[in-house]
C-alpha positions in Angstrom: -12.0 -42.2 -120.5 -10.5 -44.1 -117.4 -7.3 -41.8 -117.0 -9.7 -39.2 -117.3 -11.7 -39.8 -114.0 -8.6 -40.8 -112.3 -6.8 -37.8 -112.7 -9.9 -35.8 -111.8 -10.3 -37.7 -108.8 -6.9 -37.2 -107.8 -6.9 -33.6 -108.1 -10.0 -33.5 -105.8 -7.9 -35.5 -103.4 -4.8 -33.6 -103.5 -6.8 -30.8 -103.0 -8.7 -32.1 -100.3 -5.7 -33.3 -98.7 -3.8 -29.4 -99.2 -6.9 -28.1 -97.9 -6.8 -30.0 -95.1 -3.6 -29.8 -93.8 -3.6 -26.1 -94.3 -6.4 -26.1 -92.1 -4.8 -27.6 -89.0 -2.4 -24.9 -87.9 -5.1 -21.9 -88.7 -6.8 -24.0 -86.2 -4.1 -23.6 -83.5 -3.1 -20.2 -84.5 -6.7 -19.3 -83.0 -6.4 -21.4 -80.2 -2.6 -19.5 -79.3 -4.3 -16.1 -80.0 -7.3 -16.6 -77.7 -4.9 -18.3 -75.5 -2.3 -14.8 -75.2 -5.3 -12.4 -74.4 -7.0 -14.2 -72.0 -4.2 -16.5 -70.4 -2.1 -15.0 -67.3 -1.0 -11.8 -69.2 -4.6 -10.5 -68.9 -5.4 -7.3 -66.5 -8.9 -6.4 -67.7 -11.3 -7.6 -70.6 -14.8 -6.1 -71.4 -16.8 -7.9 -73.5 -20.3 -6.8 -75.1 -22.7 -9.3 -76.5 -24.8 -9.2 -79.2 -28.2 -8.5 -77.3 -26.5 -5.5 -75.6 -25.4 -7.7 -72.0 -21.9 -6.1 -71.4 -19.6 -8.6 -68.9 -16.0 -7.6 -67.4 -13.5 -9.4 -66.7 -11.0 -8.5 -63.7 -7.2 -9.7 -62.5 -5.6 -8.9 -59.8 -4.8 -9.2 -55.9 -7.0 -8.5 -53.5 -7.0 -5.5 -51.5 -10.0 -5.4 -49.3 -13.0 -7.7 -49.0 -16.1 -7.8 -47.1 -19.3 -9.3 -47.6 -20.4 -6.9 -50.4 -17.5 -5.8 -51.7 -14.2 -7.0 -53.0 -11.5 -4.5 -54.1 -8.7 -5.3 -56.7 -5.7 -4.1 -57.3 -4.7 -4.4 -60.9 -1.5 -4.9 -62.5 -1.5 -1.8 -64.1 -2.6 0.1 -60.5 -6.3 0.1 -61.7 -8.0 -0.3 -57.9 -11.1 -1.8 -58.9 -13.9 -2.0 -56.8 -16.6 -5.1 -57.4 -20.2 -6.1 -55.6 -20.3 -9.3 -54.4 -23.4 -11.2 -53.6 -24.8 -14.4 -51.9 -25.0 -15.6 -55.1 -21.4 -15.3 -56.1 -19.6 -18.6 -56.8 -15.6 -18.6 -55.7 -13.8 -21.5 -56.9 -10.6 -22.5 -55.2 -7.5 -23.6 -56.6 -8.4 -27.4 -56.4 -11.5 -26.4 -59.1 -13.5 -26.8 -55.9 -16.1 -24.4 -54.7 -15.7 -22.2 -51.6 -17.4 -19.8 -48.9 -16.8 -16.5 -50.4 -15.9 -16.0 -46.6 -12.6 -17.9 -47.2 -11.5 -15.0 -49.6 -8.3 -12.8 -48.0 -6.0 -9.8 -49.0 -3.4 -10.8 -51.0 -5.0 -13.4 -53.3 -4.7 -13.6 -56.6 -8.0 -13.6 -58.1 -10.2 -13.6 -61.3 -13.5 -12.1 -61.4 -16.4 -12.3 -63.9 -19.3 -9.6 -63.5 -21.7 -7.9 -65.3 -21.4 -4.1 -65.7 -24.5 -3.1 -63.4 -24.4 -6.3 -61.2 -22.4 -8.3 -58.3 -19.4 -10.6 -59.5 -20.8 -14.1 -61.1 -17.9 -15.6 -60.0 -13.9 -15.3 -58.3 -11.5 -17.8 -59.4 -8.8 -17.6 -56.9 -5.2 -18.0 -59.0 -2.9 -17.7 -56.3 -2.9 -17.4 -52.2 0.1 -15.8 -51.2 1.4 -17.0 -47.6 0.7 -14.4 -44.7 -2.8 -13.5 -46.4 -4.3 -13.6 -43.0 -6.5 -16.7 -43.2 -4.3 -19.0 -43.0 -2.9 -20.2 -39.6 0.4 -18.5 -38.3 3.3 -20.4 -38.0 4.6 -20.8 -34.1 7.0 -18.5 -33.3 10.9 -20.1 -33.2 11.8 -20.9 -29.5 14.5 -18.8 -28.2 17.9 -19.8 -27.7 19.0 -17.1 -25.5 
């Protein structure tokens, strides 16, 4: 009777042990794949939620900006145009929040909206140099 209930309790362990070490790279295999369609190789994502709220997704550089408007230029040429409100949260590159005022052509951004709204909110990837905001560099004196 004892060699019975020990090798039924190590079967249940084996296969709780087999189950769980299956379980670990399935795991990371999610985390990679969520990882490839929304990491840096994204242009555009829409996304519909269950009670019907549809929410978009934008990448790209921008093109113009004013104080209602921002316009992307996607990576595949899409020129997107997006409402901006008071509302709208930008977030710098330091994680930090920032005027939406701050915002130039030529960044790199990522914007979260609703379909039939103003953006949520602009993550700025990347400011390239000459973007406007910036201060110019002094000019190199003359040798001449």
């Amino acid at each position: 009777m004892f060699t019975r209930r020990f090798v039924l309790l190590a079967a249940t362990l084996v296969s709780l042990n087999l189950a769980l070490w299956f379980a670990s790279p399935g795991l990371a295999l999610r985390r990679a794949v969520i990882q490839e369609l929304f990491g840096p190789k994204m242009v555009r994502v829409q996304v519909y939620e269950k009670n019907g709220v549809e929410w978009n997704l934008d990448r790209g550089v921008i093109t113009s900006i004013s104080p209602t408007q921002l316009t992307l230029k996607e990576a595949d040429g899409r020129i997107q145009q997006i409402p901006l409100s008071p509302t709208t949260r930008v977030i710098g590159l330091g994680g930090h929040q920032i005027p939406a005022t701050v915002l130039a052509p030529r960044w790199r951004v990522l914007v979260t909206w609703p379909a039939n709204g103003a953006a949520q909110s602009v993550d700025v990837e990347r400011v390239r140099r000459g973007s406007g905001r910036a201060p110019a560099a002094a000019p190199a004196p003359s040798l001449s």
